[in-house]
N, C-alpha and C positions, 0 to 999 in steps of 0.2 A: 414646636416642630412636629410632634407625633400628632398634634390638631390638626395640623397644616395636611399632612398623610393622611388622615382619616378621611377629612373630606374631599380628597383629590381620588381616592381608591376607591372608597365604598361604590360610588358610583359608577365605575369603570366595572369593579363584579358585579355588579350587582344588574346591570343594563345584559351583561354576557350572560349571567343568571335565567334574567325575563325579560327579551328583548322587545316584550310587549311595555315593557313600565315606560319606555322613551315616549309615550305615547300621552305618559301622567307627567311626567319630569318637563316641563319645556319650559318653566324657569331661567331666569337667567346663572350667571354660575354664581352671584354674590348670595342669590335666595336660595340657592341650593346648597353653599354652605353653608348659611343663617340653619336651614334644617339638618344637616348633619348635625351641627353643633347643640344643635335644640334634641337632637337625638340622647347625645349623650348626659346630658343634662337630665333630661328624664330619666335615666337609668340609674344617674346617683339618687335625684332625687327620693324616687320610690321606694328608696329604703330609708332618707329622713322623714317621709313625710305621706305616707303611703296612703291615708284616708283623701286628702287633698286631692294627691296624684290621681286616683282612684275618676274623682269627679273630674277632674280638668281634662281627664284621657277618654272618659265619657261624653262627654262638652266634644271634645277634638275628633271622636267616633261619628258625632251625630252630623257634622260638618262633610267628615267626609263619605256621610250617606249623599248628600247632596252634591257632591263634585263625581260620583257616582265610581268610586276608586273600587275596582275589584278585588276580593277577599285573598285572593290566592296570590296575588304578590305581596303579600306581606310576609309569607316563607320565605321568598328568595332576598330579602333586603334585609331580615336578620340574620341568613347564611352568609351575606356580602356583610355586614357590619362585623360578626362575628370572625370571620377572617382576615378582615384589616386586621381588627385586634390582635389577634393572633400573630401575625407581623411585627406586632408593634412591643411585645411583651412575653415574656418566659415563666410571667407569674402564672401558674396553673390555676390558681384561686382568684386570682383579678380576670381573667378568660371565663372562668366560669359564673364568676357574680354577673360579670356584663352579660352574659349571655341570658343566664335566666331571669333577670330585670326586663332586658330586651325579650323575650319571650312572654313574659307574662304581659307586657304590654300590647304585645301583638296578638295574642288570644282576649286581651281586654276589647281592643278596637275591631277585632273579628263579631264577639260576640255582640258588637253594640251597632255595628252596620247590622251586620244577619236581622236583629231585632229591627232596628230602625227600616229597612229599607221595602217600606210598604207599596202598593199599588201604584198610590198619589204618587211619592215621592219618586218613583220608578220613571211617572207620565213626566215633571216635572222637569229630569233630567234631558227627555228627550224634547222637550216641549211640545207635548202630543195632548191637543184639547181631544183626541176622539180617545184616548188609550186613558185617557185620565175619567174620562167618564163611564168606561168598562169599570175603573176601579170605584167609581160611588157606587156601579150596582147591585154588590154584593154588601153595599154599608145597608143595617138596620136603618129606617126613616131616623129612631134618635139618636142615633149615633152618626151620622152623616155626616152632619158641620166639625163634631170634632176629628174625623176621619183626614179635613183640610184645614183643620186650622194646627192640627196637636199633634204629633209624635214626640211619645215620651218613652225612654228605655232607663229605668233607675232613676232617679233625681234630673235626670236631663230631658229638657226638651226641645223641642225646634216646629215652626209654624213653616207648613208649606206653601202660605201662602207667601209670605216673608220673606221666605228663601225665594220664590219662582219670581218674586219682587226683584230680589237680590241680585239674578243673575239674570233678568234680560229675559224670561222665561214667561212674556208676555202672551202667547195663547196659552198655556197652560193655567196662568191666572187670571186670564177671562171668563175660562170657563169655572174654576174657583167660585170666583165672584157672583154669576151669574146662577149657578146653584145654589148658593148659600141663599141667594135671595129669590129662590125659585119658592111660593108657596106648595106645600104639599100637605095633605092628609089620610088617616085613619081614621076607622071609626069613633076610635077616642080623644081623639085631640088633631090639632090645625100642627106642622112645623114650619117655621120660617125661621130659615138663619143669623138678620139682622142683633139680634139680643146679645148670641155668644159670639159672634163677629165682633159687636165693638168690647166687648167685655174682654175679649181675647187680645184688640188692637183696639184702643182708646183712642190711639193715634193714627189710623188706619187711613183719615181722609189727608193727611201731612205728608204719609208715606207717599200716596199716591199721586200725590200735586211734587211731592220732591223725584219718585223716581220712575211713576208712568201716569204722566197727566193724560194721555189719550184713553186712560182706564177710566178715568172720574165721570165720564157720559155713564158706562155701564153699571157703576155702581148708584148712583143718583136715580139712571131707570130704574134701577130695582127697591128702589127705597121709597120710590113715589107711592107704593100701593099701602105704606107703613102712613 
């Protein structure tokens, strides 16, 4: 019954809190219970199992670099969970374990967008081929391809090409594509992207015949020169 409360309320402060978050929320109400519930789960959890927790909530940060969920409501949805609870219980010590579980989780996933949320993955979410290419121009030549293929914060990583795969996010990973296999050079050496392209995606030509065959012309041009 207090489950049932929890995830009926939270949402209700929590929207009056930051009535910009209805904007993130548009779930239906069974997925938005699923995440209540997944809320509090992580709260016990991180105190069995807290190295785990650690990674799984870094995993779940780098994710929502990509859905491009803003930093600052993640205040007002541990003040709306925090006061259901409070609702729901007179234990002064079970209010405050949940809270600071719930806090440290939220300065976990804070610090791991902040980290995560570079140039690329920025163009990405807007699917802006012209904004995405502002952000390779401050890449070093050899760091460029891993600039789109790698964002790692901690043990976690996530490919932005993958992701711009994942959501539909098809000029942004045009233009990906299309640099990676742009030759370029210095006085010291030739780069072409090709190498750490498949070394990074083994499976990169599967991906693109399962979830944007209209990309496999652009990738193929660029491979011709190989």
């Amino acid at each position: 019954q207090a489950l049932v409360v929890l995830r009926r309320e939270v949402y209700t402060k929590f929207f009056a809190l930051a009535p910009a978050g209805q904007e993130f929320f548009k779930q239906s109400t069974t997925r938005l219970h699923f995440l209540a519930e997944k809320v509090v789960t992580m709260t016990l959890d991180i105190y069995k199992e807290p190295r785990r927790m650690v990674e799984d909530i870094s995993a779940l940060g780098l994710r929502h670099v990509g859905y491009g969920i803003p930093t600052d409501l993640f205040g007002p949805y541990v003040t709306a969970c925090v006061q259901v609870v409070r609702m729901l219980t007179d234990d002064d010590s079970a209010e405050e374990a949940f809270r600071w579980s719930l806090s440290l989780i939220s300065r976990i996933l804070t610090r791991v967008i902040n980290e995560g949320s570079t140039l690329v993955m920025k163009a990405i979410n807007s699917n802006s081929g012209k904004q995405l290419k502002k952000g390779f121009a401050c890449a070093p030549r050899g760091k460029r391809a891993l600039w789109m293929l790698n964002v790692q914060v901690g043990t976690q990583s996530i490919s932005p090409l993958m992701w711009a795969l994942e959501t539909g996010s098809l000029d942004a990973a045009k233009s990906i594509i299309v640099d990676l296999l742009t030759i370029r050079a210095d006085r010291d050496r030739y780069y072409f992207g090709m190498d750490i392209l498949f070394d990074r995606h083994p499976d990169v030509l599967k991906r693109l015949c399962l979830e944007a065959p209209a990309l496999m012309p652009t990738l193929l041009d660029g491979l011709i020169w190989r």
